[in-house]
N, C-alpha and C positions, 0 to 999 in steps of 0.2 A: 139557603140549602137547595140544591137541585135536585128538579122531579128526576121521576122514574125514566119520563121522555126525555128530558134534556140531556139524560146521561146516556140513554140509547144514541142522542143524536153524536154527541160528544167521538161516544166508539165508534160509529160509521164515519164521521168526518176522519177518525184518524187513522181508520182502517184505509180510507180514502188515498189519505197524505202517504202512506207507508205501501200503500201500492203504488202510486207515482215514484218514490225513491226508488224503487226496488225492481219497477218497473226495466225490462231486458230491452235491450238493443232492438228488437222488433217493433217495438212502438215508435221508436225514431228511423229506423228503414221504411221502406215503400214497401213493404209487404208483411201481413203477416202468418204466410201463407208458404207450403214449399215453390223451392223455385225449378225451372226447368231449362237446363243450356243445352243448344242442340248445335251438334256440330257436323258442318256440309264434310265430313272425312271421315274415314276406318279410323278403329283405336288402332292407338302406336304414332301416328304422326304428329308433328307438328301443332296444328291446332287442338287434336285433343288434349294433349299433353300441358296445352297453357289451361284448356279448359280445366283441368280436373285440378289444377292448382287454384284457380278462381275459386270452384266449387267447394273446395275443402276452407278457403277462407272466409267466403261468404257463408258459408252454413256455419262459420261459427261467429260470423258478426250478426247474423240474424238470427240465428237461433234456430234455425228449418232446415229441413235439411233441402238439399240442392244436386240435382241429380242431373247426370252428362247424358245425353241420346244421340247413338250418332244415326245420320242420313246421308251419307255419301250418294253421290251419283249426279251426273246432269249438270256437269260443273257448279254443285252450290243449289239448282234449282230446286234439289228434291225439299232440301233441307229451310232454304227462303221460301218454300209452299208451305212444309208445317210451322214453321213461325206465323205465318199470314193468318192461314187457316186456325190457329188459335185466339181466345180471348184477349181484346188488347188492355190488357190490365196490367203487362208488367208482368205477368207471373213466367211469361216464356220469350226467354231473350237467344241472340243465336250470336255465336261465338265462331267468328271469319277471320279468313286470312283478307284483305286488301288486294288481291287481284281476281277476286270471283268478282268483285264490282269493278275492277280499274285495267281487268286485263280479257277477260274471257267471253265480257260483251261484244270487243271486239271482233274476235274471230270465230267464236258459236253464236248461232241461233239460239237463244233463250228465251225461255217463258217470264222471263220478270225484266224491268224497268231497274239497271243499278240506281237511278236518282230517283225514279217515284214510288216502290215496292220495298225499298230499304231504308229505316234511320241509321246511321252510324251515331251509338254513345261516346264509347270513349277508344282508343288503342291501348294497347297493355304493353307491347313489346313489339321488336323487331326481329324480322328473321334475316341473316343474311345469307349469299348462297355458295356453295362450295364446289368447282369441277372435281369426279372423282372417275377413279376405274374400278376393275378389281386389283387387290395388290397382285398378282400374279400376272399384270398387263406388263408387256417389258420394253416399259419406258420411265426413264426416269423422272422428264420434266417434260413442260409444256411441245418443247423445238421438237420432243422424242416421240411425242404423245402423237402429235400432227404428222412427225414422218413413218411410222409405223402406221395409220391409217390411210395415208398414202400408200407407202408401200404392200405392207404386209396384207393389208386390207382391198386392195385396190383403187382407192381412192372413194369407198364407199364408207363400210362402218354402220353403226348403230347406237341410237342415244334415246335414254327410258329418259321420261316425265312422268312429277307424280299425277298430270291430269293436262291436256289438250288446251290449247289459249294460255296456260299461266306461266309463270316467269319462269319457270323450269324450262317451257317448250321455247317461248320467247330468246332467252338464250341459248338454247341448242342448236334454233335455226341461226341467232348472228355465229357460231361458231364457226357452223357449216357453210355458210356465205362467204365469212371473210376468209376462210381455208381451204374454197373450192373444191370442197365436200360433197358426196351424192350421198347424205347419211339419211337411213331408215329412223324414222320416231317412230318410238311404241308406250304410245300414253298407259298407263294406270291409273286405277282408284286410289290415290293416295303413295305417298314415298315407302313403307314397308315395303309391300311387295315390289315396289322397283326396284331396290337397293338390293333385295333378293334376286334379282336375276341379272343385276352388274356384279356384284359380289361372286353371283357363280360363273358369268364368264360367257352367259348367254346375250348379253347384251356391252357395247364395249365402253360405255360412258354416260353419266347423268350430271347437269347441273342441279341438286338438291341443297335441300335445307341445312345450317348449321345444325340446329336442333335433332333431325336425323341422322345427317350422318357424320358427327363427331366421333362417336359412342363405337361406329365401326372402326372411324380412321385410328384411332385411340388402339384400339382394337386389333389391330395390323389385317383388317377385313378389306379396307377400302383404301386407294391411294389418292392424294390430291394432289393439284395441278397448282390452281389460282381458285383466287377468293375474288366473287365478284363484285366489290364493293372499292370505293374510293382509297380507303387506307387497311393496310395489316389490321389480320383479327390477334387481337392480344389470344385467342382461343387455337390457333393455329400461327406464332409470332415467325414461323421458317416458311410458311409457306407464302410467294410471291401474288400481289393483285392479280388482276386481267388486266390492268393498264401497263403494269410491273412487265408482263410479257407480251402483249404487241395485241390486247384488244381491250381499248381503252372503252371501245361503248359497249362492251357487255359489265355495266351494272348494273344489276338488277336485285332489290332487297324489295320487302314488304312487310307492313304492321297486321300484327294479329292484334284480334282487339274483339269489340261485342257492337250489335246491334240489334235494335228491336221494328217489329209493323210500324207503318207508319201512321196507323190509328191510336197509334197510344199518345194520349194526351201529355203535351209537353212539358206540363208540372211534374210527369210520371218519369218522363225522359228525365230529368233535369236530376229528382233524385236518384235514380237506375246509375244514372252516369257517378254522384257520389260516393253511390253505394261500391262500385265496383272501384274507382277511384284510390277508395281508402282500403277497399281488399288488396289492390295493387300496389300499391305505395307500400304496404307492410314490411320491414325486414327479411320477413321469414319467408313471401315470395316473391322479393326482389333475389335475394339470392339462390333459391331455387332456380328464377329465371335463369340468370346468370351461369349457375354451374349447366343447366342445361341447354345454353349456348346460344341463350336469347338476348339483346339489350333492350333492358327495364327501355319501356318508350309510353309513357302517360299525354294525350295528348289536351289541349287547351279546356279544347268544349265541342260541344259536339257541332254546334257549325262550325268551329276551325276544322274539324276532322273532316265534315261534308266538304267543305271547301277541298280539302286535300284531295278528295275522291275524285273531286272535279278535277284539280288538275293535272294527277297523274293519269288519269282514263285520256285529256289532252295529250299527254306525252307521250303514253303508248302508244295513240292512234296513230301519232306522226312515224314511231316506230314499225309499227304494220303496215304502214304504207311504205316508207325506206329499203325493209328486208322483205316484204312482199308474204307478209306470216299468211301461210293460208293452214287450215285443218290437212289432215291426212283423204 
């Protein structure tokens, strides 16, 4: 017959067992705590927009909720200082496009180190890039595009980025090189308000993001030229390369993706990167990505992706030194 204690012990043991079954998905994530993505842009672009799809998956594989902050400004710096400046616990990861580290070192002054001030976790997707006008620009294709900026323009013209150093400006200036172009840049915080002021006719060209400016072209807002990318976007299947029309070396794409301090201890990295991993990998936003004109892009591990860093920040260099990218 069991005591009065052994049957105390009994129900704690099995109160024990029945919380471990029952036990939520936060006890197997790396936190159990809210999380925090901070993203170096304005809402509406590109990176937030993968961000808040993260966040919505991740707060329901963890169980906390997970909340987006944006820090635009200082190409990426503002936003890679409050990542720093916070606890390195994991709890506050920062959610980049791939040329605040592989492009904008290059040709700004910055306050942070892309290789010792940054972990890269994992990439999540790829952005590819799109040449647009206003539709109201009257040319039809790429031949039209260039003689009208010659002509009508005087050989001058003007081309927004969503930010100074990044692959938006990187190709504006090979445009203008290979087209012996005197074209004005006028960087922005972020693709919104650029798209805003080619849209209206104040500005006469941006290389931008799929993820941005679909939604216009779709839209009869915005007209395209070429895609800057090796082959046809199934997302745009009529519209011709850059190579397709006589500028083979303006490709230019980038992985959006997440990275944390690099005080956070590697066992912390290693599950951060799962954890995001299997938010990304899901159904539900792989094809979100997808209709929003991203491709799903999960990469190895997080030193293949460092690795990557590396070598594209190589490649660009060679490219800033060829077309002679300088700031404004």
């Amino acid at each position: 017959m069991k005591t009065t204690s052994t049957r105390r012990f009994s129900l704690k043991a099995l109160a024990a067992m029945l919380a471990v079954v029952a036990a939520p998905l936060t006890a197997q994530a790396w936190t159990d705590k809210p999380v925090k993505l901070i993203v170096p842009a304005p809402p509406g672009g590109s990176i937030d927009i993968v961000a808040r799809l993260l966040a919505e998956a991740l707060s329901s594989d963890i169980g906390h909720t997970v909340i987006v902050e944006n820090k635009p400004g200082a190409g990426g710096a503002i936003a890679i200082q409050a990542m720093n400046a916070a606890p390195p616990d994991g709890q506050t990861i920062l959610v980049l496009v791939s040329n605040i580290l592989t492009e904008i070192p290059l040709v700004m002054k910055t306050t942070f180190d892309p290789f010792k001030d940054v972990t890269p976790v994992t990439s999540v997707c790829r952005a590819n890039m799109v040449l647009v006008s206003a539709a109201s620009l009257p040319a039809a294709d790429m031949k039209g595009l260039v003689d009208y900026l010659k002509t009508t323009k005087g050989g001058k013209g003007s081309y927004a980025t969503y930010s100074a150093g990044t692959a938006s400006h990187y190709a504006g200036v090979m445009f203008a090189k290979k087209t012996g172009l005197d074209m004005q840049h006028v960087p922005f915080p972020g693709s919104p308000p650029a798209l805003q002021q080619v849209m209206g006719g104040q500005i006469d060209i941006m290389f931008d993001g799929m993820g941005t400016a679909l939604a216009q072209i779709k839209g009869g807002k915005l007209k395209p030229y070429a895609v800057a990318s090796k082959a046809r976007s199934t997302l745009l299947p009529d519209v011709p390369t850059t190579a397709e029309v006589g500028f083979a070396e303006i490709q230019v794409s980038n992985w959006i993706g997440t990275a944390v301090s690099p005080k956070v201890p590697a066992d912390l990295v290693t599950k951060i990167n799962a954890a995001i991993t299997k938010a990304a990998s899901s159904p539900k936003v792989r094809e979100r990505l997808i209709a929003g004109a991203f491709e799903p892009e999960i990469s190895e591990s997080p030193e293949k992706l460092a690795q990557s860093v590396k070598a594209d920040y190589e490649r660009n260099a060679q490219i800033v030194k060829t077309f002679n990218i300088q700031l404004n």
